[in-house]
Each structure stands twice: as structure tokens, then as C-alpha cells.
C-alpha positions as CSV (number, residue, x, y, z in Angstrom):
1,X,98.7,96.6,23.5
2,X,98.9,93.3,23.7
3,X,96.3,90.9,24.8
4,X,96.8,87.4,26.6
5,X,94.2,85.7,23.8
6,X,95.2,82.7,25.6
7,X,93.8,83.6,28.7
8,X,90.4,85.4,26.9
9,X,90.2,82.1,24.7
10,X,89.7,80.1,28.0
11,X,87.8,82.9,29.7
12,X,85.1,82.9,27.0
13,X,85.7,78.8,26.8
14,X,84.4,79.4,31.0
15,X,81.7,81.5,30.4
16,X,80.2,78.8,28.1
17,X,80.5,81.2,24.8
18,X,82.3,81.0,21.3
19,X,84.1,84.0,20.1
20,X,81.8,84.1,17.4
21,X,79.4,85.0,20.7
22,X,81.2,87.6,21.8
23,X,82.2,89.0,18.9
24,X,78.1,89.5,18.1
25,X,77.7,90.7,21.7
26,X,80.7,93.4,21.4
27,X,79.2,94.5,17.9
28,X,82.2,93.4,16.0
29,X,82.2,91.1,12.7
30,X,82.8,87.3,13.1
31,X,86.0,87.9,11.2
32,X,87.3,91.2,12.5
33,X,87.4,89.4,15.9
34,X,89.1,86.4,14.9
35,X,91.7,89.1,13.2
36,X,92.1,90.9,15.5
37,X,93.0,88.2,18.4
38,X,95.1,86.2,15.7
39,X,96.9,89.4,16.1
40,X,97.6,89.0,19.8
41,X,94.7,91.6,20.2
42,X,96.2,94.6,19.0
43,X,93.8,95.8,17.4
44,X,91.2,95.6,20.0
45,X,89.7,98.8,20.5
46,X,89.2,100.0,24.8
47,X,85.4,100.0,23.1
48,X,86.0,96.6,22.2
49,X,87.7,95.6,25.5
50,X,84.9,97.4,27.9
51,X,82.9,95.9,26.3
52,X,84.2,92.2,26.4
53,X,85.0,92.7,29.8
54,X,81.2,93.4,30.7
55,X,80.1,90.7,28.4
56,X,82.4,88.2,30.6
57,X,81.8,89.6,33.5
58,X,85.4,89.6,34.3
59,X,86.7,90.9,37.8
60,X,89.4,92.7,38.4
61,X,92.1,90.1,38.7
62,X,90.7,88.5,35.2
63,X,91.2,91.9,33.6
64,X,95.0,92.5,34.7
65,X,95.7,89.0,33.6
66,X,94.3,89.2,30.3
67,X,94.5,93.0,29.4
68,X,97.7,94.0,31.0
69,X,99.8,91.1,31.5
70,X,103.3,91.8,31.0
71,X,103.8,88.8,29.6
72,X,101.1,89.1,26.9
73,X,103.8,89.9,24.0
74,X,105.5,86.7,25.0
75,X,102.3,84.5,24.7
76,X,101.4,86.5,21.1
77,X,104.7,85.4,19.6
78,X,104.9,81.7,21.1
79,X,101.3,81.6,19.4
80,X,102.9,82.8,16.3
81,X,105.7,80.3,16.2
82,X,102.8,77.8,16.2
């Protein structure tokens, strides 16, 4: 799956938090997080994502947009071409 880290960067940006954060929050290492959104989010386990997703209390129209956006592959390889 494919993750719109754009969109979660500026979500956590909005919710006045750092990844480091929500990283500590979700229970996750500093550096596995930044791994695994470097990755496009890949890796992200639904744990992981549950759990983000009740640490940012995001609603339902924030989840689709950043968990199942179909254009989430795009925005992971633009972000690589960087």
C-alpha cells in the first residue's frame, strides 16, 4: 500500500507535531518511521496506520486521502525523482 506521505507530512505539520512525535506516540523508532515513509509508507503496518490515524484524529475524508488515494504511488515516485 502506498501512503500519500505528502498529505500525512502536512497532516502531522496541522496537528502541531513532528514525525519524531508520532512515531513515539505509534510506538515505532525515530528511524523506522522516517524509513518507512521515505518509502512511500509501505511498510506501515494497519497497527501502525490505526494507530496514526487515532493519534491525528483524522476523519474519514483525511483517511481516504492519505491511506487510499489512488494517486499515492504517483506522489511516492515524484518524491523519489526528488
Amino acid at each position: 500500500m502506498h501512503v500519500n506521505t505528502l498529505k500525512l507530512k502536512g497532516k502531522i505539520v496541522e496537528r502541531q507535531m513532528t514525525q519524531e512525535g508520532v512515531a513515539k506516540e505509534i510506538g515505532i523508532d525515530r528511524s523506522s518511521f522516517y524509513r518507512k515513509m521515505k518509502k512511500g509508507g509501505e511498510t506501515f503496518t494497519v497497527g501502525d496506520i490505526h494507530s496514526m490515524i487515532l493519534t491525528l484524529n483524522l476523519g474519514t475524508a483525511e483517511i481516504m486521502d492519505i491511506f487510499f488515494d489512488e494517486k499515492g504511488a504517483e506522489t511516492h515516485l515524484m518524491q523519489e525523482a526528488v
